[in-house]
C-alpha positions in Angstrom: -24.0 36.8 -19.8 -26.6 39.5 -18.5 -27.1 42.4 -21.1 -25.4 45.4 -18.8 -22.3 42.8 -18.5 -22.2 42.4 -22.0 -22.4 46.4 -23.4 -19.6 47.2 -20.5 -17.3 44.5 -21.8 -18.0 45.4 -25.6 -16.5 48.9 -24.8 -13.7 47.0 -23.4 -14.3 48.2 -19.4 -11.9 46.2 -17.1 -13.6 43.5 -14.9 -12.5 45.7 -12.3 -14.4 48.9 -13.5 -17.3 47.2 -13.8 -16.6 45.5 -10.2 -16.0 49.1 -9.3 -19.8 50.4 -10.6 -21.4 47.6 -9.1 -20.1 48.1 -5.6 -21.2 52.1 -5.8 -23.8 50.8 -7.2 -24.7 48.7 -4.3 -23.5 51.8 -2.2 -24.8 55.0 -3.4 -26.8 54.8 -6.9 -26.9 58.2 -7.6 -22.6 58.2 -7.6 -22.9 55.4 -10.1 -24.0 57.4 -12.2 -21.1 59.6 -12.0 -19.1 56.3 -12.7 -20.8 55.9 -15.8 -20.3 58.5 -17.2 -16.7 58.4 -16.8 -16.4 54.7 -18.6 -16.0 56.6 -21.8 -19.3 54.0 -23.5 -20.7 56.1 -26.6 -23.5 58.1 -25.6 -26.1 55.9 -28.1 -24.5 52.8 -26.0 -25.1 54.1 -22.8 -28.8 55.3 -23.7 -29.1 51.7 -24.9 -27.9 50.7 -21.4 -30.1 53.1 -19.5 -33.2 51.5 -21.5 -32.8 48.4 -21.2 -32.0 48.9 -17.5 -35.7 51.1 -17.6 -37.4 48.1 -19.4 -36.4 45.2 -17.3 -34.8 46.6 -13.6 -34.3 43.1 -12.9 -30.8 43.0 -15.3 -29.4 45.0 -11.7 -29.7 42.6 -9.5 -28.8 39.6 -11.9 -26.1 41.5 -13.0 -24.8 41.9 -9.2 -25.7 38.6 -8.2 -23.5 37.7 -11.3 -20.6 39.6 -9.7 -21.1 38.2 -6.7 -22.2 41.1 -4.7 -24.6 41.8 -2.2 -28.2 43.0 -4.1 -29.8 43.9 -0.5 -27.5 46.8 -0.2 -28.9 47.8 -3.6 -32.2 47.9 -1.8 -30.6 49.4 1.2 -29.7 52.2 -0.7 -33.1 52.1 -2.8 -34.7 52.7 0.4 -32.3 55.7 1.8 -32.9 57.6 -1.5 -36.7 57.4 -1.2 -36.4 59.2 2.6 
């Protein structure tokens, strides 16, 4: 199971939270981290999340290809925050 699946299911987040991230995620990144933040994970969990997410950005897109959602909207939205 990828690493971010694994911490958001150790602090006992619904499969359809983390559906829920994902998809705003895969929408607009910068309200995902709003959704974070409201999952209740320990703050030294969620800095554990953030670096491992900082050390290997590839655990996104496995992690949404895992879910079965769409990673190019990930870029999509990659791409809209950079304008």
């Amino acid at each position: 199971m990828n690493p971010i699946l694994a911490i958001l299911k150790e602090h006992n987040i619904s499969d359809t939270q983390i559906s829920e991230l994902f998809q705003t995620l895969t929408e607009n990144p910068l309200m995902a981290m709003g959704v974070v933040s409201q999952l209740g994970i320990p703050q030294d969990k969620l800095q554990q999340l953030m670096g491992l997410v900082m050390q290997n950005p590839a655990l996104i897109k496995e992690a949404v290809e895992e879910l079965g959602l769409d990673f190019s909207k990930v870029e999509e939205a990659k791409a809209k925050l950079k304008q």
